[in-house]
C-alpha positions in Angstrom: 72.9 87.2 80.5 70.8 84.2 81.9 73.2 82.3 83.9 72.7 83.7 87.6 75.3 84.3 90.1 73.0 84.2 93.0 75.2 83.7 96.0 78.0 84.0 94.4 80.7 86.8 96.2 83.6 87.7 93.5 87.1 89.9 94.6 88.1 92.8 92.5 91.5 93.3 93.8 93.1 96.9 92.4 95.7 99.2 93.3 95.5 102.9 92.6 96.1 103.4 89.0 93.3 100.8 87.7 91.5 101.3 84.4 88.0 102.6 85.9 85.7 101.5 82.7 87.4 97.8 83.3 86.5 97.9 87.0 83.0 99.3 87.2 81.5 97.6 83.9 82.2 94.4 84.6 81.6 94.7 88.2 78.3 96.3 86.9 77.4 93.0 84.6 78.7 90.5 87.8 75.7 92.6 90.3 73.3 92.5 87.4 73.7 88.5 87.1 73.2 88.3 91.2 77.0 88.3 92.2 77.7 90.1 95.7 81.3 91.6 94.7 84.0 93.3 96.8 86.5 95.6 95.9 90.3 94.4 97.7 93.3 96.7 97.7 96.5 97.1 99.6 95.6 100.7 99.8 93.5 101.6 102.9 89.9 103.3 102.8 89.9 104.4 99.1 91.7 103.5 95.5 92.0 105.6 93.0 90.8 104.4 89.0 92.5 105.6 86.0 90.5 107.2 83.0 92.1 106.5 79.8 94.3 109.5 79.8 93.6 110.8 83.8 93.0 110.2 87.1 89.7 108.9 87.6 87.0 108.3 90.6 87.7 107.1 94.2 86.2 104.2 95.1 85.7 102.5 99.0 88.1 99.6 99.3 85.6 97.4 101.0 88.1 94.9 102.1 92.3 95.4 102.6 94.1 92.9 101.1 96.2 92.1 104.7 92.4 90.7 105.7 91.4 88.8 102.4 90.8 85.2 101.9 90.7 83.5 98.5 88.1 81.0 100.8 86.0 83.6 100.9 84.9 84.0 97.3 84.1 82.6 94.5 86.1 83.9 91.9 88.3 87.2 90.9 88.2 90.0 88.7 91.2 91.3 87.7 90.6 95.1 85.9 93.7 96.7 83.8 95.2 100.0 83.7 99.3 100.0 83.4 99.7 101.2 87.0 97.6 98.7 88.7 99.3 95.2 87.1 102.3 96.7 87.5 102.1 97.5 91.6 100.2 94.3 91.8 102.7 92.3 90.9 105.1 93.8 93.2 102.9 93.1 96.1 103.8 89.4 97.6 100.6 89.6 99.4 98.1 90.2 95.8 100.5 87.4 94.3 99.7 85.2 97.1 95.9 86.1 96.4 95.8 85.5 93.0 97.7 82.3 93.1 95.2 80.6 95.6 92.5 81.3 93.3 94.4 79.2 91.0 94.9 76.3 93.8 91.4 75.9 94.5 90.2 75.7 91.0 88.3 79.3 91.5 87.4 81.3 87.8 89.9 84.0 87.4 89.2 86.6 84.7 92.0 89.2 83.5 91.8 92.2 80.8 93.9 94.6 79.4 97.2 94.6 81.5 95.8 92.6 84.0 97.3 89.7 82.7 100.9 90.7 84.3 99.8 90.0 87.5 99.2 86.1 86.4 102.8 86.2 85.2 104.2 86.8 88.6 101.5 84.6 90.1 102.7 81.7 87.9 100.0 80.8 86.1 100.1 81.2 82.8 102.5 78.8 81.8 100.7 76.0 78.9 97.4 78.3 79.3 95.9 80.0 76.0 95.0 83.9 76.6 95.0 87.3 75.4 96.2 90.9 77.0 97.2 94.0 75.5 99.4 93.9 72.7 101.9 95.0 75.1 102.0 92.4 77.1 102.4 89.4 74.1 106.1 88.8 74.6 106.2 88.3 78.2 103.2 86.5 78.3 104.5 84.0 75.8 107.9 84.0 77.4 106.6 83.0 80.5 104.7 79.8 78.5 101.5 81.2 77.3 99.9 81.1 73.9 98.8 84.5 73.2 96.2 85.3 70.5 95.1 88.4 69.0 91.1 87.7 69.9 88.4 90.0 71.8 88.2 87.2 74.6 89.7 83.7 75.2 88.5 81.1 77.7 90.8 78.8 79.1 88.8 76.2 82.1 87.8 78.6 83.6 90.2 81.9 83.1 88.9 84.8 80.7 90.9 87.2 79.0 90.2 90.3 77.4 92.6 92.3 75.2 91.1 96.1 76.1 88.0 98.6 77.2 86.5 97.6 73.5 85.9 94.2 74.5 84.0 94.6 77.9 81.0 93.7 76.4 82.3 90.2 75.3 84.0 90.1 78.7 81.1 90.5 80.6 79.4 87.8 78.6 81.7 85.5 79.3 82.7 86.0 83.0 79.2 85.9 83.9 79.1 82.6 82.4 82.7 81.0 83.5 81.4 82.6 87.4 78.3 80.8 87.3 80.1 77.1 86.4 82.3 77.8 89.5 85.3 75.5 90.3 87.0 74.2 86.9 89.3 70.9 87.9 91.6 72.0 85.5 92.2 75.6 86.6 95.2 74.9 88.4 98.7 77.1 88.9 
């Protein structure tokens, strides 16, 4: 990964019930490349990951959500896990957060069941992306073109369809981070 994110500061925003592997990898690749990254949450002091078929780790929520800014980063991660999207999306307040990402042009990178969240945010609508196969038809009913593919670009948001692709992923939010503000990333 040679592009560098020196200087860089990216929001992972999770709710209990997050796909650990699609959290700490990619957060992993993001520190590698130079990004400072923050994990946000509604939930207050810790959130709890998900591991394929059990509860997983805790991990510090090092910012609540009530006292994030999008102006304070430069893009987000959003990790999967069924339980996560699905409170997210619920939450006016991560809505809010994930939208203004959106409005200022900021990379935005989804996988697995992430993607739901972007529904409610209203986002998706004309952009080309993938999810889990799960989430095809309401993707595509809310306007998106979903394809079947380990990751898809789209100015500046990345999808990936599950854990297997976290390598590709990585590769490619590293690189999408490190171009910063896409003009056409709007909501």
């Amino acid at each position: 990964m040679a592009q560098s994110l020196s200087g860089k500061k990216v929001a992972i925003l999770v709710e209990n019930g997050f796909e650990q592997v699609e959290l700490t990898e990619p957060k992993a690749a993001l520190e590698a490349a130079g990004a400072a990254t923050q994990i946000i949450s509604p939930q207050q002091g810790t959130v709890l990951g998900w591991q394929s078929t059990n509860w997983g780790d805790k991990f510090p929520v090092e910012v609540p959500l009530d006292r994030a800014s999008a102006e304070d980063y430069d893009a987000l991660l959003l990790p999967g896990g069924v339980m996560n999207p699905d409170k997210l999306r619920m939450n006016p307040k991560a809505v809010q957060f994930i939208r203004a990402f959106f409005d200022a042009h900021k990379p935005v990178a989804a996988i697995c069941h992430g993607p739901w969240t972007l529904i409610e945010a209203d986002v998706v609508e004309g952009r080309k992306l993938t999810s889990y196969p799960s989430l095809r038809t309401d993707l595509t009913n809310a306007g998106a073109t979903w394809v079947d593919q380990e990751v898809v670009v789209d100015n500046g948001l990345v999808t990936s369809r599950n854990p297997h692709d976290i390598p590709a992923f990585n590769r490619k939010i590293v690189e999408e981070f490190a171009e910063g503000v896409h003009e056409r990333q709007t909501a």
